[in-house]
C-alpha positions, 0 to 999 in steps of 0.5 A, a space after each residue: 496510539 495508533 502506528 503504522 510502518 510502511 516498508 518494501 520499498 525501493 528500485 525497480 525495472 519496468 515491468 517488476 514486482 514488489 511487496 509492500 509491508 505496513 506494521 500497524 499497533 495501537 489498535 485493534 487491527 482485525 477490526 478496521 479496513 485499511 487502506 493504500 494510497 500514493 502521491 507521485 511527484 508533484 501530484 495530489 494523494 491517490 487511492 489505490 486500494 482498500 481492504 476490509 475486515 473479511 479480506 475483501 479488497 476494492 482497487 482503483 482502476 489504474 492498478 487492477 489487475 496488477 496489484 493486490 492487497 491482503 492481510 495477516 491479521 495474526 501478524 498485524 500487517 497489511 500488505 500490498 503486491 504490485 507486479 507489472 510495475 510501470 513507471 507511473 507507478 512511481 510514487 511514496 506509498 502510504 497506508 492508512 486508517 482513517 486520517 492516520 498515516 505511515 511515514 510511506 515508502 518509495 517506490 521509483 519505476 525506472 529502468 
């Protein structure tokens, strides 16, 4: 049974950073890409970035260059850095396989 547990995050400052953290289990983790995606307040789900089995990684535009994603394949975890934050960024955050999500995490952009 396919898990994954979002964690990281929270409120910050215009302009801060944080790290994401998803601990995924039931699968075998090195083998699959994974992925970030948000939905912000009263908005439709968007893809923010995706990162395959080699390491990898593809970004929306709207994130490129102030975000990154990576992973610890010993660690069964994928992470995602965001710095530069803005208050547009503001959002739950959710990683994915497949059609399997987290719970997601907020993160609120706000000074």
């Amino acid at each position: 049974q396919v898990q994954l547990v979002e964690s990281g995050g929270g409120l910050v400052q215009p302009g801060g950073s944080l790290r994401l953290s998803c601990a995924a289990s039931g699968f075998t983790f090195s083998s699959y890409w994974m992925n970030w995606v948000r939905q912000a307040p009263g908005k439709g789900l968007e893809w923010v970035a995706s990162i395959n089995v080699y390491g990898s990684s593809n970004y929306a535009d709207s994130v490129k260059g102030r975000f990154t994603i990576s992973r610890d394949n010993a660690k069964n975890t994928v992470y995602l850095q965001m710095n530069s934050l803005k208050p547009e960024d503001t959002a739950v955050y959710y990683c994915s396989l497949g059609l399997n999500w987290g719970q997601g995490t907020q993160v609120t952009v706000s000074s």
